[in-house]
C-alpha positions in Angstrom: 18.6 -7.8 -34.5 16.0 -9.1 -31.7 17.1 -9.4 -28.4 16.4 -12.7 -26.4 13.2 -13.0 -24.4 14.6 -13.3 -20.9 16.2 -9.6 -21.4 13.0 -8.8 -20.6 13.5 -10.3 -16.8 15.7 -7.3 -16.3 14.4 -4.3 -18.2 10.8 -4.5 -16.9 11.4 -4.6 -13.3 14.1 -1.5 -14.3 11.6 0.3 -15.8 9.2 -0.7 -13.2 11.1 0.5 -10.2 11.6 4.5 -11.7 7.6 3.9 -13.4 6.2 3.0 -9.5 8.8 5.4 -7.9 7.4 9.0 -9.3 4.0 7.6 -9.4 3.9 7.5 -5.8 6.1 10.1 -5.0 3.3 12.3 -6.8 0.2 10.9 -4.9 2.2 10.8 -1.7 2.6 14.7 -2.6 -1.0 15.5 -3.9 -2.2 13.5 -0.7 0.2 15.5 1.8 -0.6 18.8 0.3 -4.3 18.3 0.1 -4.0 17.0 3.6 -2.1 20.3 5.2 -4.5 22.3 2.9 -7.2 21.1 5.2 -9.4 18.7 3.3 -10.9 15.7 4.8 -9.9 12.9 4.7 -12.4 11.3 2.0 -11.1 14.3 -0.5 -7.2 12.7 -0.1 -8.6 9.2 -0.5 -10.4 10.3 -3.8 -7.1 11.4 -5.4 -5.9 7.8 -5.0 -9.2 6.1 -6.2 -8.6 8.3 -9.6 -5.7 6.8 -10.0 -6.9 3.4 -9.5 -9.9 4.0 -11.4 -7.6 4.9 -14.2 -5.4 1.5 -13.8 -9.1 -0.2 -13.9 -10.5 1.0 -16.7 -7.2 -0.1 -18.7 -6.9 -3.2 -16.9 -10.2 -4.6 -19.0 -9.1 -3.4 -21.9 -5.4 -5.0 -21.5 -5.9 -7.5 -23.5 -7.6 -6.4 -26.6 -4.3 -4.0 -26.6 -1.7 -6.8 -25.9 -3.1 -9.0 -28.8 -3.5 -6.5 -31.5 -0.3 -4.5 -30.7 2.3 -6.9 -28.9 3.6 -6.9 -25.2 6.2 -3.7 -26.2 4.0 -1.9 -27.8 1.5 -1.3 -24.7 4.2 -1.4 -22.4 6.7 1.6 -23.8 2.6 3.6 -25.4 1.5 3.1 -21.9 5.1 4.7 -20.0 4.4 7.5 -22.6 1.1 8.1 -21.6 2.0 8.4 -18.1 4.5 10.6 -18.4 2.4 12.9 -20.3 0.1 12.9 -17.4 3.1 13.3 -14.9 3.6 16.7 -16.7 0.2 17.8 -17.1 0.1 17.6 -13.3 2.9 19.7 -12.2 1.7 22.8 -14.5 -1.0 23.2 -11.8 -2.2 23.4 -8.4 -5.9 22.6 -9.4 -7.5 19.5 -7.5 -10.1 18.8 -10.5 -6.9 18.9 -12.9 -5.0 16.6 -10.4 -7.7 14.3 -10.3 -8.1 14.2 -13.9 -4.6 13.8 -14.2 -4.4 10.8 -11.7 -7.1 8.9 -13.9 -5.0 9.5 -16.9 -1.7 7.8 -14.9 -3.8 5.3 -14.0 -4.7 4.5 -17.3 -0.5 4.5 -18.6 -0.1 2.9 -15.2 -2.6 -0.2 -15.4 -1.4 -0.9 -18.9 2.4 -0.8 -18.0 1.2 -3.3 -15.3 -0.8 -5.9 -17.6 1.5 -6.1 -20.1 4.9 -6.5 -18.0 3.4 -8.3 -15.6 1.7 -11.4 -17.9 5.0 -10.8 -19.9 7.7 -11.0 -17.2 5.5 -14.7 -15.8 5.5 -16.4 -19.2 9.5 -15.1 -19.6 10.9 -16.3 -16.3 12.0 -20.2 -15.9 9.4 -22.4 -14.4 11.6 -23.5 -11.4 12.2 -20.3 -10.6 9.5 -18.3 -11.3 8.2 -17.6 -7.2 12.0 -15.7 -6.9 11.5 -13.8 -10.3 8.1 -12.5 -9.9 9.0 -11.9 -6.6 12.4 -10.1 -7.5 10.3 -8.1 -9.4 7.9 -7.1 -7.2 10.6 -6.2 -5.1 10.9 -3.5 -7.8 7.8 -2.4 -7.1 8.1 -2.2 -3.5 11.4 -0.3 -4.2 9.5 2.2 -5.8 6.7 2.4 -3.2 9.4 2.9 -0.6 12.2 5.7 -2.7 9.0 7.8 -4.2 7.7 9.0 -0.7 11.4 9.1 0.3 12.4 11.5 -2.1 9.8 14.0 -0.8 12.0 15.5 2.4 15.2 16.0 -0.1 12.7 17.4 -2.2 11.5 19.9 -0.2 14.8 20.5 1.5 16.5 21.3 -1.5 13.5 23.7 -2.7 12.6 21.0 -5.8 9.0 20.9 -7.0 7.9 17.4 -6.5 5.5 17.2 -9.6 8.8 18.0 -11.6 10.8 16.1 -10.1 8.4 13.2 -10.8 8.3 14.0 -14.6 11.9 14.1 -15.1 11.6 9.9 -13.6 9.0 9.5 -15.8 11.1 10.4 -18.9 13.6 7.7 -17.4 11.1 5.1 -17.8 9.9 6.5 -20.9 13.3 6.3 -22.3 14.1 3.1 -20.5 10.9 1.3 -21.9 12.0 1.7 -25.5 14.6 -0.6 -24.8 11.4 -3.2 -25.4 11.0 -2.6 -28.4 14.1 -4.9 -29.8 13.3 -7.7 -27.6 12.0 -10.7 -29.2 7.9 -10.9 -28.9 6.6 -14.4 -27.7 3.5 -14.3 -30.0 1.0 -13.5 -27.5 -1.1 -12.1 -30.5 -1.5 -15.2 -32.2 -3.3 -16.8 -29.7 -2.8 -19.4 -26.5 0.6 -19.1 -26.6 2.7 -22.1 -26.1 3.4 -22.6 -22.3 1.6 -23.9 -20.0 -2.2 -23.5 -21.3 -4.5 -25.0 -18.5 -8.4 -26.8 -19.9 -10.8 -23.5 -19.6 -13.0 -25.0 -17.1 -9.7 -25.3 -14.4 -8.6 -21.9 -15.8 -11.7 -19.6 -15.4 -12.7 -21.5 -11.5 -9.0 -20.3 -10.3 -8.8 -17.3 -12.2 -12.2 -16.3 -10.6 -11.6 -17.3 -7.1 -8.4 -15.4 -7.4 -9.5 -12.1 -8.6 -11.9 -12.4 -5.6 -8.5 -12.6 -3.3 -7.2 -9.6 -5.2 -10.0 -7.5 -5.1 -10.4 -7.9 -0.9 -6.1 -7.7 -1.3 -6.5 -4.3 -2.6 -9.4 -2.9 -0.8 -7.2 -3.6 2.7 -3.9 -2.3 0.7 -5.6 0.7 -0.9 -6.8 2.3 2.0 -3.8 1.2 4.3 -1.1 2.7 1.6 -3.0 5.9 0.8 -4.4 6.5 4.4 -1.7 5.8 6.8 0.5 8.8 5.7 -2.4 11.0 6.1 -4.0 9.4 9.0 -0.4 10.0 10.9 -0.5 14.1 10.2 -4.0 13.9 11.9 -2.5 12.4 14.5 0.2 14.9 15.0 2.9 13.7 13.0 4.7 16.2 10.7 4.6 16.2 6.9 7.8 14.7 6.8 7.1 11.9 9.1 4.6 11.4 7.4 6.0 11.0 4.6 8.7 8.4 6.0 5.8 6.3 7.1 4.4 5.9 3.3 8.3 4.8 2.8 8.3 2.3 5.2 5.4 1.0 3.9 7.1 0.7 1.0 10.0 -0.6 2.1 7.8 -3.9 3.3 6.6 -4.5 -0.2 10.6 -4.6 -1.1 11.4 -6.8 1.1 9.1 -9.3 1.7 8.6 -10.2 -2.2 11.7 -12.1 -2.7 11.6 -14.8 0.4 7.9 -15.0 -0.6 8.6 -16.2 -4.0 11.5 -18.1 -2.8 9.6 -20.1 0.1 6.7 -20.3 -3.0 8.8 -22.6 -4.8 10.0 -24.4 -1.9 6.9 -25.3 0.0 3.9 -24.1 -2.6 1.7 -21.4 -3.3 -1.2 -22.1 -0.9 0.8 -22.8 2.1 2.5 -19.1 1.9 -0.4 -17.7 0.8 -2.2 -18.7 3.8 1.2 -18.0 6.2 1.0 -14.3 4.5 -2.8 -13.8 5.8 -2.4 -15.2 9.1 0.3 -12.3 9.6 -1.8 -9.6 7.9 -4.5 -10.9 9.9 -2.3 -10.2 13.4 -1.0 -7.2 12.1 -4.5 -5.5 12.1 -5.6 -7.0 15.1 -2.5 -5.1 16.6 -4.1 -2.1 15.4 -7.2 -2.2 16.4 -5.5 -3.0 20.1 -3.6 0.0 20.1 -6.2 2.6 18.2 -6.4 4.9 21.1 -2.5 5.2 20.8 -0.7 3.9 17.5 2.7 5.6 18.2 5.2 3.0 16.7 2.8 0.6 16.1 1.6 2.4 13.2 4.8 2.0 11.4 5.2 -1.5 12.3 1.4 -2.4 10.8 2.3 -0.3 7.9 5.6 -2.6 7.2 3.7 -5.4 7.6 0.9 -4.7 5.8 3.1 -3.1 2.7 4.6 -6.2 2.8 2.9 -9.2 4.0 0.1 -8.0 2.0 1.7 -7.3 -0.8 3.6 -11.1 -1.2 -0.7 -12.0 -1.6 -0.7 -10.9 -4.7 2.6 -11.8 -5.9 1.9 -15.6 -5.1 -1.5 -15.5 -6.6 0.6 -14.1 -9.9 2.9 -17.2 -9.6 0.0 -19.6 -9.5 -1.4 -18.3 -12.9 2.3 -17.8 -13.9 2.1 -22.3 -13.1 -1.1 -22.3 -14.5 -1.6 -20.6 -17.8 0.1 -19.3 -20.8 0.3 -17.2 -23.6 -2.9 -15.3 -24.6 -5.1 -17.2 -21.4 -2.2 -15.9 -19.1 -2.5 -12.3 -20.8 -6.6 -12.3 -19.6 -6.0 -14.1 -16.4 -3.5 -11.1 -15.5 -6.2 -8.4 -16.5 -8.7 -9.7 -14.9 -6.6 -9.9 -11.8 -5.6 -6.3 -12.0 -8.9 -5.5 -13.0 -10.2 -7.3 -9.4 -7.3 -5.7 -7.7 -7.9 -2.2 -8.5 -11.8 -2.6 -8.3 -10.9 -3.3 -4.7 -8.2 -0.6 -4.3 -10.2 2.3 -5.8 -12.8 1.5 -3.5 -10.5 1.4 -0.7 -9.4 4.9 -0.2 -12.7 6.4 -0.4 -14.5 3.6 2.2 -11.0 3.9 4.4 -11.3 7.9 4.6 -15.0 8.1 5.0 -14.8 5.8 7.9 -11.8 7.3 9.5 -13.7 10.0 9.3 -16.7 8.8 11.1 -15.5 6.3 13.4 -11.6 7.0 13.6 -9.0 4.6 13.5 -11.2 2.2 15.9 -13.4 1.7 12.9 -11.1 1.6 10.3 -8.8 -1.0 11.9 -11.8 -3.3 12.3 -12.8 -3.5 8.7 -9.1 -4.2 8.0 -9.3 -7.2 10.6 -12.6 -8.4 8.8 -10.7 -8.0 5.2 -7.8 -9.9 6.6 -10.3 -12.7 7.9 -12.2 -12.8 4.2 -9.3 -12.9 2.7 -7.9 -15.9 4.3 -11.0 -17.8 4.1 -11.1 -16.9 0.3 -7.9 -18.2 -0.4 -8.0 -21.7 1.2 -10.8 -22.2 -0.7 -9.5 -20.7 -4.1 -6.2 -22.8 -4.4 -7.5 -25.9 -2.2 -8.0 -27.8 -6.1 -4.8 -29.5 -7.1 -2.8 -28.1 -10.0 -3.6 -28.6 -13.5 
């Protein structure tokens, strides 16, 4: 017998949480070894970009996948697929194997993300969807935050990370299958039944979203794959280090929920704009204090995990508002797919000009990105809603 379709509001961000919690308990590793190994920075910012490249390729294809095979099907195909990368990576110490193996998890992972994501916003209640996507993004960020986290224990306890991260990839694996009895909202057929916005309204906001996402991502991308690597260069240990890329985490956690909530309350755009005015101080903080992070660099790495990261949960409530069914499915994809443009290139760019100009440099961009980004959302959600 079929399960109702709001289990799914629980199981996904379940699944979720372990999924995004050995992901980046792997990179964080992969980046901190190739880091005390003595490659630039560039090098450790290449490892991430596989992994968004990965979560890009899928992310165009997302929707071909969710219509022909169903919402579960991807979801629990795509967990397998990771895991199966998870492994491959911690039978070797190889950097060309890891960085094959971190397209291949991007690939599991940008699925996983397409299909629960789109799924989880048509599931969740209308009134309440800003505190459920948020809630669930929170499972995210719980993930972001425990996967660097486990990497001290880890190493105290003489655990191989890579391992460690397979055996939370099998939880997912197993967790996802739960998926498969839920009851499917006939995505495949077509437009679905909630919410479908006139094309013309649909493809204006889904495009001046995915420009938000994509400058979203480049500033997260680099700040969330750099910052724990950047702070070893600047004399932090490896497990310092490794705290930091927790309480970068640990920002994404928090700051979902009230995002969401407030969302509901006051409207999308208002937050939105709120959330970039902060991101937007944040790195004009860093660029003050470049000469000297200290604590600041936690505190802009909080922020930015956080603040940042409630960007793209509101603009997933607004096509959550907006669209439905099969529209919703592409809207979501092409989202993602702007996102992790943005994020793969962010990495790469961040490292290369850390590199060259040092965190002076690098801060600036992230003050310009912050700037862009709030000029690019007033104007993508200034039309009234459909």
């Amino acid at each position: 017998m079929a399960w109702p379709a709001r289990t799914v509001l629980g199981v996904i961000p379940a699944v979720y949480f372990v999924f995004v919690a050995a992901e980046f308990a792997l990179m964080t590793h992969l980046a901190l070894q190739a880091t005390a190994d003595g490659r630039p920075a560039v090098v450790v910012g290449l490892l991430a970009t596989s992994l968004w490249a990965g979560i890009l390729l899928a992310s165009t294809a997302a929707h071909a996948a969710v219509q022909r095979l169903g919402y579960a099907r991807v979801f629990v195909g795509a967990t397998a697929l990771a895991t199966l990368a998870t492994l491959s990576m911690a039978l070797h110490a190889q950097l060309g194997g890891w960085l094959a193996g971190a397209f291949v998890l991007g690939l599991g992972g940008g699925w996983v993300w397409v299909a629960g994501e789109a799924w989880l916003a048509e599931a969740a209640p209308a009134a309440q969807r800003g505190l459920l996507v948020g809630l669930f993004e929170t499972a995210v960020g719980m993930g972001l935050m425990t996967g660097p986290a486990l990497l001290p224990p880890l190493r105290w306890l003489g655990v191989p990370p890579p391992w460690a991260c397979a055996a939370l990839m099998l939880l997912a694996l197993a967790t996802s299958a739960l998926l498969l009895r839920v009851q499917p909202p006939g995505v495949a057929g077509g437009e679905g039944t909630a919410r479908p916005a006139p094309a013309p309204v649909g493809r204006a906001l889904v495009w001046g979203l995915m420009a938000v996402a994509a400058l979203s991502g480049l500033m997260e991308g680099g700040v969330s794959a750099l910052l724990p690597s950047i702070s070893m260069r600047l004399g932090a240990s490896l497990e310092n280090a490794a705290w930091l890329g927790a309480v970068i985490g640990a920002g994404s956690a928090l700051m979902q929920p009230p995002a969401g909530l407030l969302a509901d309350r006051f409207g999308v755009r208002r937050i939105a704009l709120l959330a970039w005015a902060v991101v937007l101080a944040a790195n004009a903080g860093l660029l003050l204090h470049a000469a000297d992070p200290g604590a600041v660099l936690w505190v802009v790495g909080f922020t930015l995990g956080g603040v940042g990261g409630a960007v793209y949960t509101l603009v997933i409530v607004e096509l959550g508002h907006r669209l439905g069914g099969a529209a919703l499915v592409r809207a979501v994809g092409a989202l993602v797919t702007a996102y992790a443009l943005g994020t793969a290139a962010g990495p790469a760019l961040g490292g290369a000009l850390f590199d060259a100009t040092g965190l002076h440099g690098l801060a600036a961009a992230l003050l310009a990105t912050g700037a862009a980004g709030l000029a690019l959302t007033a104007r993508a959600l200034r039309r009234p809603r459909a």
